[in-house]
LUMKOL-863572 format. One record per residue (C-alpha): residue in three letters; x, y, z. Coordinates in nm, 2 decimals, padded with zeros to 4 digits, m for minus. Each point is the difference from the previous one (the first is absolute). Last residue first. Layout:
! LUMKOL-863572
 res      u      v      w
 ala      X      Y      Z
...
! end
This chain:
! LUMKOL-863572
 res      u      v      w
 unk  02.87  01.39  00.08
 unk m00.34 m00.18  00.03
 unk m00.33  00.19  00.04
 unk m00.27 m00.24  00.05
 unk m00.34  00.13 m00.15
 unk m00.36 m00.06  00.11
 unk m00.22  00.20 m00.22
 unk m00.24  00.21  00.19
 unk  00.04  00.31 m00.19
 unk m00.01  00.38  00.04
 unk  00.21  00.18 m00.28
 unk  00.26  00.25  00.11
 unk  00.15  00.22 m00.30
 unk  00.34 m00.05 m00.17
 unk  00.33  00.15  00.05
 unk  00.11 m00.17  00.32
 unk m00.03 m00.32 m00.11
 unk  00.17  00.08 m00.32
 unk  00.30  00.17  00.22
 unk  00.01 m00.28  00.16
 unk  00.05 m00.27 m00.29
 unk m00.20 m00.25 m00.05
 unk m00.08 m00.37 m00.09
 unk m00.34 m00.18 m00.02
 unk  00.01 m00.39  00.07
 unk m00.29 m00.21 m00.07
 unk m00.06 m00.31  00.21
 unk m00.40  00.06 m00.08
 unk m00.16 m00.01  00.35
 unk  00.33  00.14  00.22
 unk  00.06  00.27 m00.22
 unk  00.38 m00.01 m00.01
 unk  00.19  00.36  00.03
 unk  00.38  00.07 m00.08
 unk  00.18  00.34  00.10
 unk  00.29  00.09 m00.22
 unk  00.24  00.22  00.08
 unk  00.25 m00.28  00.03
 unk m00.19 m00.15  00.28
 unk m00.34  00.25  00.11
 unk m00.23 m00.11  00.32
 unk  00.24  00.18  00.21
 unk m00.01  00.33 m00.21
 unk m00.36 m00.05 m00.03
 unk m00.10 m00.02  00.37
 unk  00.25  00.34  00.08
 unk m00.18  00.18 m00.30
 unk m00.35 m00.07  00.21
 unk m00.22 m00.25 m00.19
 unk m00.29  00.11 m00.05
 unk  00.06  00.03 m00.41
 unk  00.07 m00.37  00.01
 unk m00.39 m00.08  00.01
 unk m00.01  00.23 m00.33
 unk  00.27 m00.19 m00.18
 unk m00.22 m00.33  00.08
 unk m00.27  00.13 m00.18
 unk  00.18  00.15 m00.30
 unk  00.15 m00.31 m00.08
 unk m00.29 m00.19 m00.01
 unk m00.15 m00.24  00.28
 unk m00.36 m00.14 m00.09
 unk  00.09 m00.34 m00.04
 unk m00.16 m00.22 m00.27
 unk m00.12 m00.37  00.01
 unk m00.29  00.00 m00.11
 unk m00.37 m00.12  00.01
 unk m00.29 m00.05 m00.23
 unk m00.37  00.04  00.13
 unk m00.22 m00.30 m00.17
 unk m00.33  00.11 m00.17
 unk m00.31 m00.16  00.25
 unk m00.04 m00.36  00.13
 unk m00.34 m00.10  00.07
 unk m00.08 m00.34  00.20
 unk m00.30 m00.23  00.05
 unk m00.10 m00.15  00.32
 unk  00.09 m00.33 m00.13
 unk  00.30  00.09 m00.17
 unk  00.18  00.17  00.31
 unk  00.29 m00.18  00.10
 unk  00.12 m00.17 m00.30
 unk m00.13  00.27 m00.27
 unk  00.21  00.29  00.24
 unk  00.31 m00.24 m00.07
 unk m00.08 m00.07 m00.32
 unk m00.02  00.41 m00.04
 unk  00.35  00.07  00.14
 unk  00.21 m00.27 m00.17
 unk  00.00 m00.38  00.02
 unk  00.33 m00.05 m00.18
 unk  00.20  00.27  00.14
 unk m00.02 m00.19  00.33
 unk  00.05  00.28  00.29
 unk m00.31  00.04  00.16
 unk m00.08 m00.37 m00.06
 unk  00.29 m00.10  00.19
 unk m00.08  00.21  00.27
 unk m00.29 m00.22  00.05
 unk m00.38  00.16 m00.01
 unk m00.24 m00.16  00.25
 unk m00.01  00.28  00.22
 unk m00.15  00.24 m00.26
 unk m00.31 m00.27 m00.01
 unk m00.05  00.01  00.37
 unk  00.02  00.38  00.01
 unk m00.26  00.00 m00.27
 unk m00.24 m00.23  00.15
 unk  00.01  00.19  00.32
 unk m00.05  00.32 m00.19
 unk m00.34 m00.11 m00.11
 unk m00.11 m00.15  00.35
 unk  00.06  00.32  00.13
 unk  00.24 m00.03  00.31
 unk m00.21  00.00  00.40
 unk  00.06  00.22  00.25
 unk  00.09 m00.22  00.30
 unk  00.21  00.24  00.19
 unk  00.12 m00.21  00.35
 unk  00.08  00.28  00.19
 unk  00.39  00.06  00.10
 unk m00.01  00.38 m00.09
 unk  00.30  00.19 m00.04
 unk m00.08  00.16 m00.33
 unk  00.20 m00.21 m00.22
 unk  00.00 m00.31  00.22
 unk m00.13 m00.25 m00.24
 unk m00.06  00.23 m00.35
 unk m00.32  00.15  00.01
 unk m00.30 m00.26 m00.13
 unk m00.10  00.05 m00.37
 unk m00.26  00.23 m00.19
 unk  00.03  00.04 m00.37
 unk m00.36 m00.09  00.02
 unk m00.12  00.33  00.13
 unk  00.16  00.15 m00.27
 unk m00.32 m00.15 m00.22
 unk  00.15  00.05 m00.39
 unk  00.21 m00.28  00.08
 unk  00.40  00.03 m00.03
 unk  00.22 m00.29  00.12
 unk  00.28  00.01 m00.09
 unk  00.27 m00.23 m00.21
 unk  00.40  00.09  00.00
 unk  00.22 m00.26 m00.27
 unk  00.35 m00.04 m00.02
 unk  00.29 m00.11 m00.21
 unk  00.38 m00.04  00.00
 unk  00.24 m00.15 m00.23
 unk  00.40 m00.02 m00.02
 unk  00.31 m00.09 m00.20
 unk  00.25 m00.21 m00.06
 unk  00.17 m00.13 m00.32
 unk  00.20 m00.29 m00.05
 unk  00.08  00.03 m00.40
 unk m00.14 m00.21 m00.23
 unk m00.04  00.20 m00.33
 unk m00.33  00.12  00.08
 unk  00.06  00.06  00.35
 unk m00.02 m00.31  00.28
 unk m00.20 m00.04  00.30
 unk  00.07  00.14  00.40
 unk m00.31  00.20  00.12
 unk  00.00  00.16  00.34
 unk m00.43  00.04  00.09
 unk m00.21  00.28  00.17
 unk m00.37 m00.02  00.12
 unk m00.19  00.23  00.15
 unk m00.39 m00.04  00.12
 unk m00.19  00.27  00.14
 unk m00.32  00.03  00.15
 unk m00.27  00.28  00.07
 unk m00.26  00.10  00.22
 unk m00.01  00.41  00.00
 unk  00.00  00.22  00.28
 unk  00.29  00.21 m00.23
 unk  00.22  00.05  00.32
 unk m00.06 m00.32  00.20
 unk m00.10 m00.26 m00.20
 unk  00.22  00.13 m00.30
 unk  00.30 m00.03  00.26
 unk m00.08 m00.32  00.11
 unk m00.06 m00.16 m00.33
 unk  00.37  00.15 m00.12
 unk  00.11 m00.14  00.34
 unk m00.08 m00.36 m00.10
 unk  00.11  00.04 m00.35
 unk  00.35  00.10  00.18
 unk  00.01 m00.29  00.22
 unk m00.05  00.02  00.37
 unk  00.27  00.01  00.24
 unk m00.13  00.36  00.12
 unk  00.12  00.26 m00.24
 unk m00.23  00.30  00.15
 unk m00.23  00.16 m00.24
 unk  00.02  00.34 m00.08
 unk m00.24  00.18 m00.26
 unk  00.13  00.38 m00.15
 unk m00.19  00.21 m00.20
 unk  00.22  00.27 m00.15
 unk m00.10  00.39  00.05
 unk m00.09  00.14 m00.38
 unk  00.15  00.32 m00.15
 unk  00.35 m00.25 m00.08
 unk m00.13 m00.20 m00.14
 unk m00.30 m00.34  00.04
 unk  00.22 m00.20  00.22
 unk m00.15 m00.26  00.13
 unk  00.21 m00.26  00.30
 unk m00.01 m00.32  00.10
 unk  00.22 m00.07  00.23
 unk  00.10 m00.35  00.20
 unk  00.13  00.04  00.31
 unk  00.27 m00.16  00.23
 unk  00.11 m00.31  00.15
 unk  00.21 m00.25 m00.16
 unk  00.04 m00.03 m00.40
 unk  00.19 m00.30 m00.06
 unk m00.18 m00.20  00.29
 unk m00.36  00.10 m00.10
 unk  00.09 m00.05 m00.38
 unk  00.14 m00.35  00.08
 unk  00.36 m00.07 m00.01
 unk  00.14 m00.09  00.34
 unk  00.19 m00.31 m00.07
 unk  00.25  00.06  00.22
 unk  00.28  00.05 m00.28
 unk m00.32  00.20 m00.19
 unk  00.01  00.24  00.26
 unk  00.37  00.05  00.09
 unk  00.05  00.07 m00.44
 unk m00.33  00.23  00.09
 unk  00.23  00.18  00.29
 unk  00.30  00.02 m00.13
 unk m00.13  00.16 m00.36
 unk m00.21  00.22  00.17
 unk m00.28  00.12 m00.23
 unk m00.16  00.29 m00.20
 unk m00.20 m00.10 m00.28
 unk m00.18  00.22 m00.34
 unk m00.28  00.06 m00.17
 unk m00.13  00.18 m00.32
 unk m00.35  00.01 m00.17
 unk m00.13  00.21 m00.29
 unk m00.33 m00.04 m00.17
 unk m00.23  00.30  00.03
 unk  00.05  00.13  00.25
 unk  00.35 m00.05  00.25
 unk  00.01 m00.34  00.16
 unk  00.27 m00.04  00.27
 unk  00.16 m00.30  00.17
 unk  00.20  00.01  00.31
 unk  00.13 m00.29  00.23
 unk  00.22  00.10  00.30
 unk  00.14 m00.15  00.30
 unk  00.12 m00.36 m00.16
 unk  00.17 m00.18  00.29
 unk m00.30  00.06  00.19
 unk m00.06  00.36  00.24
 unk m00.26  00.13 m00.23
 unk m00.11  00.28 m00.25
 unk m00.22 m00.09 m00.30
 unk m00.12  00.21 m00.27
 unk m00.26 m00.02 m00.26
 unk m00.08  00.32 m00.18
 unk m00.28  00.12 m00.23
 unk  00.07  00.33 m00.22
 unk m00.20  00.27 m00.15
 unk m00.22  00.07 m00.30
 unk m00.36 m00.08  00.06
 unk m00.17 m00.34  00.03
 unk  00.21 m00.22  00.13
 unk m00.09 m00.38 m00.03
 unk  00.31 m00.07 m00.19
 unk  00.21  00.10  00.36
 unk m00.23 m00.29  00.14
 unk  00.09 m00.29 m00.17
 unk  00.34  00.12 m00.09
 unk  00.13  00.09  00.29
 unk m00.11 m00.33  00.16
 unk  00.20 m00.16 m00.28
 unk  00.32  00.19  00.06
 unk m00.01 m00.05  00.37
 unk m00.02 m00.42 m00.04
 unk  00.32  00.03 m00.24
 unk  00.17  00.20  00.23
 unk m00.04 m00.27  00.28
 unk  00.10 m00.31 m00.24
 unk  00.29  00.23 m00.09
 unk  00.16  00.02  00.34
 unk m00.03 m00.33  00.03
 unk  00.17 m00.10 m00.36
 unk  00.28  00.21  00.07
 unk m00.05  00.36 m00.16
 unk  00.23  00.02 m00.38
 unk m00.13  00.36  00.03
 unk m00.02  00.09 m00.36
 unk m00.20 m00.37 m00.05
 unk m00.24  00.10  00.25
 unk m00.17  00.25 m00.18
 unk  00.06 m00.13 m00.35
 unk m00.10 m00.32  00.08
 unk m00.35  00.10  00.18
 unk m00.12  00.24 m00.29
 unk  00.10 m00.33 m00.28
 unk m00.24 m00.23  00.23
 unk m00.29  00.13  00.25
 unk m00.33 m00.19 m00.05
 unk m00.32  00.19  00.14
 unk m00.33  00.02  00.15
 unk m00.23  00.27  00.11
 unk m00.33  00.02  00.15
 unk m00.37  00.02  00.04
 unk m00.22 m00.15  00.22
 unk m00.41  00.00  00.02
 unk m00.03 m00.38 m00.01
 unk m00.20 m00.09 m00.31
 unk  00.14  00.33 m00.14
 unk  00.37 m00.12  00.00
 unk  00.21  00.29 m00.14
 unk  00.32 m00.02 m00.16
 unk  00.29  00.23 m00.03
 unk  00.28 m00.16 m00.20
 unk  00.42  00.16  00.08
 unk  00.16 m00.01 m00.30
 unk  00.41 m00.13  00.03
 unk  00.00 m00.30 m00.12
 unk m00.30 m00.12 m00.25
 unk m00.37  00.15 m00.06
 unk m00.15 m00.26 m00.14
 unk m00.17  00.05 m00.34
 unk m00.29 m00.25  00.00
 unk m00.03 m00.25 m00.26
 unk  00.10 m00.31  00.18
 unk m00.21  00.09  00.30
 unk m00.32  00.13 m00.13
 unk m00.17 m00.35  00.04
 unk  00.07  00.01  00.37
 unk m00.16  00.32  00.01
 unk  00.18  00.33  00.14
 unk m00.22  00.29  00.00
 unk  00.09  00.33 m00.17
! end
């Protein structure tokens, strides 16, 4: 359905939580963009993260769901960082159709040391390492992996890198997050958080002009490459580059003004909006299976008063067990991440 300035106060926005594909004919892209607001709080609000650490998760979440929605087939799409910074690990997982879940590790010492000395951007929080992407179609199908190195550069900036070199597609990413401090309906301080995102590439009929120069210094040669960018996906790039974090997050411009802003003159489409939840995918069962490796020694240890307590690190939920019920029931492969605590 295209999106007409005189269409705008009767058309049925898609709201929080619905990620909006779009398509821009005029300049063969299409895309996604979002606005992340009730999912976001409940994530982060069973954590109680420190503001940094939640900027970061909040950026992961809305990558996952721009391009976990774009799945076509039952599986699972994974974003997963692993560095050296005061906050070493940043996971976010969408399972088809709908689900997303995500979670932080950090050092308390060393981020409250990093934001004594002022050291709070994404590159200094998260240090060295590598950004995963990762496609899990089940378990009769081998995962597809891409690796990009964490580098400095932000994580919208090694999302384009990453497409760029494992898809060999032009794209760009914008994310946006924002810490909200108003007042509830009866006056109360209330705090609470936004994020929102948008991914645009470039997708002509002709492959041929998908082409872009190699990546400085990715295949070890110091030529001067002077392949030309279509003027078509120059204009889009430019246009995506224009968009504010503020406007990714503002509940009053919404999704589809947004897309009206930046591409009315080439004319836009926006297609049926792809909701998104926050749901976990442990269970009871699940996490009892994982505990059926463990050797009778491991669960005698892990047990206090007989009883042996497990947290799923994504949800907060706590399972509790016995060892003979451990023992009793049948192993179940899963890749929920669980913290046993006796």
């Amino acid at each position: 359905m295209p999106l007409q300035p005189k269409e705008l106060g009767e058309f049925n926005f898609a709201g929080d939580d619905h990620v909006v594909p779009f398509q821009v004919e005029g300049l063969d892209v299409r895309g996604r963009a979002v606005q992340i607001g009730p999912l976001l709080n409940s994530i982060l609000g069973r954590h109680n993260y420190p503001p940094e650490v939640a900027r970061l998760l909040a950026e992961a979440v809305v990558l996952t769901a721009l391009i976990g929605t774009s799945l076509k087939f039952e599986g699972k799409f994974i974003v997963q960082t692993k560095s050296d910074g005061p906050v070493d690990l940043l996971v976010a997982d969408f399972a088809t159709p709908e689900n997303i879940r995500a979670y932080a590790r950090y050092d308390a010492d060393a981020l409250a040391a990093a934001i004594a000395a002022g050291k709070t951007s994404p590159s200094e929080l998260l240090g060295r390492g590598t950004l995963a992407l990762t496609i899990d179609q089940g378990n009769y199908m081998q995962p597809y992996q891409g690796i990009v190195p964490l580098d400095g550069s932000s994580l919208e900036e090694i999302a384009g890198v990453y497409f760029r070199q494992s898809e060999q597609i032009p794209t760009q990413v914008r994310l946006g997050v924002a810490e909200l401090f108003d007042r509830d309906e009866l006056g109360r301080p209330r705090h609470g958080w936004r994020a929102g995102g948008l991914i645009a590439q470039f997708l002509p009929d002709a492959p041929d002009r998908m082409r872009l120069p190699d990546l400085h210094g990715g295949d070890g040669d110091t030529r001067d490459i002077t392949l030309s960018e279509d003027d078509a996906w120059t204009e889009a790039r430019a246009l995506v580059e224009t968009i504010d974090a503020d406007e990714l997050t503002d509940p009053l411009i919404g999704v589809e003004r947004l897309l009206f802003r930046l591409f009315h003159e080439r004319g836009v489409r926006v297609f049926p909006p792809l909701g998104v939840f926050d749901r976990c995918s442990c269970s009871r069962d699940k996490i009892k299976g994982v505990l059926k490796g463990f050797s009778d020694s491991e669960l005698e240890a892990s047990a206090e008063e007989g009883e042996i307590a497990v947290t799923c690190e994504f949800c907060s939920t706590t399972y509790r067990y016995t060892a003979d019920e451990i023992r009793q029931s049948p192993s179940i492969d899963d890749t929920d991440t669980v913290e046993t605590r006796a």
